[in-house]
Biotite code that builds the C-alpha atoms (Angstrom):
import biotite.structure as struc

atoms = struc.array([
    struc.Atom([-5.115, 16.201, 1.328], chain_id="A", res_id=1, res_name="UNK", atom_name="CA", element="C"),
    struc.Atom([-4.337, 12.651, 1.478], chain_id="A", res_id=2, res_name="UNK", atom_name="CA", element="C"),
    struc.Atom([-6.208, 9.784, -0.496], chain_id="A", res_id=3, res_name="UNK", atom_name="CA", element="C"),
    struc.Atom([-7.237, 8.858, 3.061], chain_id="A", res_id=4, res_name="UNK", atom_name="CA", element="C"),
    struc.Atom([-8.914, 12.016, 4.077], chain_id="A", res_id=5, res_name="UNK", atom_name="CA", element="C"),
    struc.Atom([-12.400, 12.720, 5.729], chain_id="A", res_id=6, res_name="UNK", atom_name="CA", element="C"),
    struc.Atom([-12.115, 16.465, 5.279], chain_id="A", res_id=7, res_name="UNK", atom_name="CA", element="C"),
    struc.Atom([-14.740, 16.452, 2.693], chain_id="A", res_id=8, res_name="UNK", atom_name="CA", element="C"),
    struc.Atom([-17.411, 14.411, 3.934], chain_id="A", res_id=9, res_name="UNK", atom_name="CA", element="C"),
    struc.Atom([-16.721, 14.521, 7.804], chain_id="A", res_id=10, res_name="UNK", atom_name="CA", element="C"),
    struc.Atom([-20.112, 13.372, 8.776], chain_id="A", res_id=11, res_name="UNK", atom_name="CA", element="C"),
    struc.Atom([-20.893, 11.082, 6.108], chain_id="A", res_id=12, res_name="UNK", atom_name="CA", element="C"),
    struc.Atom([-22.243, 7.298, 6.727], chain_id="A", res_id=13, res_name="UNK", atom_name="CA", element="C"),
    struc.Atom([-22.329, 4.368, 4.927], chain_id="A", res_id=14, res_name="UNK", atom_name="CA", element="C"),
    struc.Atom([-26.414, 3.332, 5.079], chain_id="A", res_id=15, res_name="UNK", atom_name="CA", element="C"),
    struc.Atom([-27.025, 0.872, 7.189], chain_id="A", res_id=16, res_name="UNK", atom_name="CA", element="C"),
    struc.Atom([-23.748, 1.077, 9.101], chain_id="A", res_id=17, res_name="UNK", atom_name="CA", element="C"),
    struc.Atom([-26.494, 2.318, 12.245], chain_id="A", res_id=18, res_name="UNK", atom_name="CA", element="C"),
    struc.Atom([-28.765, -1.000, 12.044], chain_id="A", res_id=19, res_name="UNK", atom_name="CA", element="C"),
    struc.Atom([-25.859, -3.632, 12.403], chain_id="A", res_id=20, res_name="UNK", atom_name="CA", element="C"),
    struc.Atom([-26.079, -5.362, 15.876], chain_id="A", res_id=21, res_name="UNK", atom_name="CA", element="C"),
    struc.Atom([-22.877, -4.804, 17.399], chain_id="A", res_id=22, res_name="UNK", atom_name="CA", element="C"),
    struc.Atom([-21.321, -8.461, 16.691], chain_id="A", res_id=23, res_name="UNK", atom_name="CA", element="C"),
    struc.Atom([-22.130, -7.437, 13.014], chain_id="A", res_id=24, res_name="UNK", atom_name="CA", element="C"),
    struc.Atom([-20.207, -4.564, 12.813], chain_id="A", res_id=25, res_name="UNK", atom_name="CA", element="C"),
    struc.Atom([-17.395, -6.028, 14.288], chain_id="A", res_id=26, res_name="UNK", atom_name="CA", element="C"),
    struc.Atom([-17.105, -9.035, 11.631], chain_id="A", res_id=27, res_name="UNK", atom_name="CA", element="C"),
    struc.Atom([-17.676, -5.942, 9.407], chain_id="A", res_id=28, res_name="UNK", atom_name="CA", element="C"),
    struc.Atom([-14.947, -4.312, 10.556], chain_id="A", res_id=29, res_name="UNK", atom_name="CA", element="C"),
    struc.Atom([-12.543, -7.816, 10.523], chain_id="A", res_id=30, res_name="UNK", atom_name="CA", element="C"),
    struc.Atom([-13.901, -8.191, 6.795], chain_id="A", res_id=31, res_name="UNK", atom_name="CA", element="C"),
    struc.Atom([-12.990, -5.246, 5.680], chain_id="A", res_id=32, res_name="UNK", atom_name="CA", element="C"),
    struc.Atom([-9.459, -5.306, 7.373], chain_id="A", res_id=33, res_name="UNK", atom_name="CA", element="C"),
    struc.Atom([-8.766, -8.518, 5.270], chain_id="A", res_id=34, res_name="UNK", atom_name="CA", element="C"),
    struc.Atom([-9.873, -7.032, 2.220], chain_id="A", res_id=35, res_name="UNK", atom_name="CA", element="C"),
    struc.Atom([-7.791, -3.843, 2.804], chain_id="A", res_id=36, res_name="UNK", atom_name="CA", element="C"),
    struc.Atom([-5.137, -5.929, 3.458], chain_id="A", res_id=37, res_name="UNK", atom_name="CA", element="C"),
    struc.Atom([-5.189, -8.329, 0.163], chain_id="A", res_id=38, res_name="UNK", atom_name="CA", element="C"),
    struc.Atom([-6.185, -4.932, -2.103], chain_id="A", res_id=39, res_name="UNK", atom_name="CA", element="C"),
    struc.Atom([-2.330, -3.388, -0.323], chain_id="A", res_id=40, res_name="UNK", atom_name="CA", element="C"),
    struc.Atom([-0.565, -6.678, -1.254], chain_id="A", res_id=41, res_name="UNK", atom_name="CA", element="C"),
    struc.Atom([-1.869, -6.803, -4.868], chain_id="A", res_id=42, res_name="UNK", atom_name="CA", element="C"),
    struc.Atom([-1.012, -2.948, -5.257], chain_id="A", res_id=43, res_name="UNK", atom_name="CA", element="C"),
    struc.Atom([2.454, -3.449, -4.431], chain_id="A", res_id=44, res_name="UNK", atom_name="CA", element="C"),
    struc.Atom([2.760, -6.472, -6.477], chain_id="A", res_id=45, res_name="UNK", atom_name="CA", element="C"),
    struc.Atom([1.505, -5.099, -9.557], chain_id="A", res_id=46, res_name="UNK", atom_name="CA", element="C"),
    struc.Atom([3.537, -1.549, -8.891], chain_id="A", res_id=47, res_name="UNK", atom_name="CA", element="C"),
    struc.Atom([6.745, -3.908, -8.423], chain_id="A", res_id=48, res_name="UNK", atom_name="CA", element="C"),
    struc.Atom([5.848, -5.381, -11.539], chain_id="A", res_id=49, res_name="UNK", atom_name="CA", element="C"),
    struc.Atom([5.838, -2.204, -13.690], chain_id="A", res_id=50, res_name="UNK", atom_name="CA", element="C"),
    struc.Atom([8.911, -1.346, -12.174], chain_id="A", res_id=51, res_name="UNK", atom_name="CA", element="C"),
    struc.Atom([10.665, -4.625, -12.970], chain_id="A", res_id=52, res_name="UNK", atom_name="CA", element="C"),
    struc.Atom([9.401, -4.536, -16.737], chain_id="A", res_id=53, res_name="UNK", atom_name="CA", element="C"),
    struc.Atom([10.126, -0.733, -16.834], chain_id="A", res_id=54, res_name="UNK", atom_name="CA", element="C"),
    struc.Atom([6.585, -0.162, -17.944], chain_id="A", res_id=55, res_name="UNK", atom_name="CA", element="C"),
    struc.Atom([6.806, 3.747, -17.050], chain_id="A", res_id=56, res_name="UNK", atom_name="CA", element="C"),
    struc.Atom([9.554, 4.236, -20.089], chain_id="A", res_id=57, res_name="UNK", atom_name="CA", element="C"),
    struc.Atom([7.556, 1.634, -22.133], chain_id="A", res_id=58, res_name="UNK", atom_name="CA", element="C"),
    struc.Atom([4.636, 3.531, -22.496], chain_id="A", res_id=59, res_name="UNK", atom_name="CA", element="C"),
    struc.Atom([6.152, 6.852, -22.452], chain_id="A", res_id=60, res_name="UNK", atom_name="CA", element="C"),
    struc.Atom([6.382, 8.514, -19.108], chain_id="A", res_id=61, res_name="UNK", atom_name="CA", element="C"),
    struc.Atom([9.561, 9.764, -17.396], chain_id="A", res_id=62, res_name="UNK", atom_name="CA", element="C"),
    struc.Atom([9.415, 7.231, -14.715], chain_id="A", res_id=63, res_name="UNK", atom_name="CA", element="C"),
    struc.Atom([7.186, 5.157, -12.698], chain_id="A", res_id=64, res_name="UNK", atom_name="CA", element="C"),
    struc.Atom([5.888, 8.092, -10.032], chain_id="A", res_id=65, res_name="UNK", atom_name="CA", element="C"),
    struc.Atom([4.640, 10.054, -13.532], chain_id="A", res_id=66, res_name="UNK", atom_name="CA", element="C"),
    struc.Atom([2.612, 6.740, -14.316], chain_id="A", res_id=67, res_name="UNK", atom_name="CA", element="C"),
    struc.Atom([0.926, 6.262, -11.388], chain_id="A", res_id=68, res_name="UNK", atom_name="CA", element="C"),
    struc.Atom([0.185, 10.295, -10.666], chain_id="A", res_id=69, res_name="UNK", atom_name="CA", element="C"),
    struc.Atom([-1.320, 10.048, -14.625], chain_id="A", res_id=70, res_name="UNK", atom_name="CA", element="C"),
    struc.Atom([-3.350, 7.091, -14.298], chain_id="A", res_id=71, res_name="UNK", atom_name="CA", element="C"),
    struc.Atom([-4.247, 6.451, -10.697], chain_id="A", res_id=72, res_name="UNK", atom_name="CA", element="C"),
    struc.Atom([-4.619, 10.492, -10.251], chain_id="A", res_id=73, res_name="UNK", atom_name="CA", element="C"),
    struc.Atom([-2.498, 10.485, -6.665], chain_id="A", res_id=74, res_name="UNK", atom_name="CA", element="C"),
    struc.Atom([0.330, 13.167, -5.587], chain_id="A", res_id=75, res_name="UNK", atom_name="CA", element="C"),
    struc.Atom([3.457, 12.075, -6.167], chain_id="A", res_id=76, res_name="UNK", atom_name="CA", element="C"),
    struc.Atom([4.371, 11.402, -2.972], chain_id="A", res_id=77, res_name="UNK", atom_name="CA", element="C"),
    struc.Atom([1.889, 8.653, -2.989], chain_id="A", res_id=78, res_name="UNK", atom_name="CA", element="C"),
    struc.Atom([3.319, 7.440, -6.076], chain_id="A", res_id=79, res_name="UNK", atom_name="CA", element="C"),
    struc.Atom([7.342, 7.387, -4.391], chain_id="A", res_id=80, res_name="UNK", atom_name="CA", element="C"),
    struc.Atom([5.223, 5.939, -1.098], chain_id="A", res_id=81, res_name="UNK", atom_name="CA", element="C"),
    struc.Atom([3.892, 2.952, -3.023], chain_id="A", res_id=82, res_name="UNK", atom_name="CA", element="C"),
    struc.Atom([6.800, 2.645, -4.501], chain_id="A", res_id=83, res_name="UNK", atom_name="CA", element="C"),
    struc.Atom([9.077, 2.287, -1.988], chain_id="A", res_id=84, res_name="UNK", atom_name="CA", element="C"),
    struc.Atom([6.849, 0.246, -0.232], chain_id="A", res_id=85, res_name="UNK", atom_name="CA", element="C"),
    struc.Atom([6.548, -2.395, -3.038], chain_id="A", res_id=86, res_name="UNK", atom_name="CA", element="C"),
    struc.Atom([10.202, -2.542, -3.416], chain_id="A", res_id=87, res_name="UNK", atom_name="CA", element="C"),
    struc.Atom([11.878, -5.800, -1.941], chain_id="A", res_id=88, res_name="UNK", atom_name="CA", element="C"),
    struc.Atom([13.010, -4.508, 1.072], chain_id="A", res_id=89, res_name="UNK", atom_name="CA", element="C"),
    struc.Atom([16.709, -5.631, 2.890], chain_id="A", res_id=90, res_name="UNK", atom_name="CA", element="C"),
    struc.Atom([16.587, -5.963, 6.084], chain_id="A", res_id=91, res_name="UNK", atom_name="CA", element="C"),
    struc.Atom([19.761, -5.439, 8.397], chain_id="A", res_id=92, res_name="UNK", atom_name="CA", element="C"),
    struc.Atom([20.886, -7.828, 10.258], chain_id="A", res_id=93, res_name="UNK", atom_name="CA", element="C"),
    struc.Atom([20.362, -7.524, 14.179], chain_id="A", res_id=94, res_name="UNK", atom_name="CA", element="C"),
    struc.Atom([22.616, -7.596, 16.566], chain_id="A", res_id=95, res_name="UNK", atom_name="CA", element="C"),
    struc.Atom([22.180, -11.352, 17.580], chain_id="A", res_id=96, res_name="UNK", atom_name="CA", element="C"),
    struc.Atom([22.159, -12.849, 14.286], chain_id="A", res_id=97, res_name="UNK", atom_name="CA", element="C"),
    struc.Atom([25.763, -10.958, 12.990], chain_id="A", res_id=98, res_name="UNK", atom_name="CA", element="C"),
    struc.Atom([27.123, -12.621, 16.592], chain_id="A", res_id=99, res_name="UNK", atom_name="CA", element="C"),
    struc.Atom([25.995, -15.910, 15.249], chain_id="A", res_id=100, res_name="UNK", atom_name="CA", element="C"),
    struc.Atom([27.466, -15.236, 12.063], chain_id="A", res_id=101, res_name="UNK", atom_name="CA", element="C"),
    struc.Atom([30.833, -14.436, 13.345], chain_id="A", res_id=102, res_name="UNK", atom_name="CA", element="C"),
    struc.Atom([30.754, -17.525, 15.492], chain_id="A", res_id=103, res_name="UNK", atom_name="CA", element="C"),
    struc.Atom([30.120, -19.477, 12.515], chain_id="A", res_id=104, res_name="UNK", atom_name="CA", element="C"),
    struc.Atom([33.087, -18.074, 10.496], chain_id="A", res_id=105, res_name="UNK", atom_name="CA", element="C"),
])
């Protein structure tokens, strides 16, 4: 089960969630997108961060996927998903801009 499931509580509903007039729940919705959003960008800063000061090693697990199973209690393909994702990422050049390259050189 992922952290995202529904299998447990299928049917469940958060109160009030039926009141809301429809242009409600739809700034609702746009809210809570935003705050999804800025909770994802400061997880994968502060999971880059204990991988740049080694933090995993520093307080005495094997690496950084053991520290986040132990203390945020995911699977550890979470942990290697999070990971990854908070790693700088390269990307490769396209097709256009290596053209533009090789003209310039």
């Amino acid at each position: 089960m992922t952290i995202h499931s529904t299998a447990l509580a299928p049917k469940a509903r958060t109160p009030g969630w039926p009141d809301l007039a429809d242009v409600d729940l739809l700034r609702a919705l746009v809210e809570t997108e935003r705050r999804r959003r800025r909770l994802d960008a400061a997880m994968r800063a502060a999971v880059a961060e204990a991988e740049r000061r080694g933090l995993a090693a520093d307080t005495g697990y094997r690496d950084t996927v053991d520290l986040l199973t132990d203390l945020l209690r995911i699977s550890a393909h979470e942990a290697r998903r999070r990971i990854e994702y908070a790693a700088p990422q390269t990307r490769s050049l396209s097709r256009k801009m290596r053209r533009v390259l090789a003209v310039a050189s």
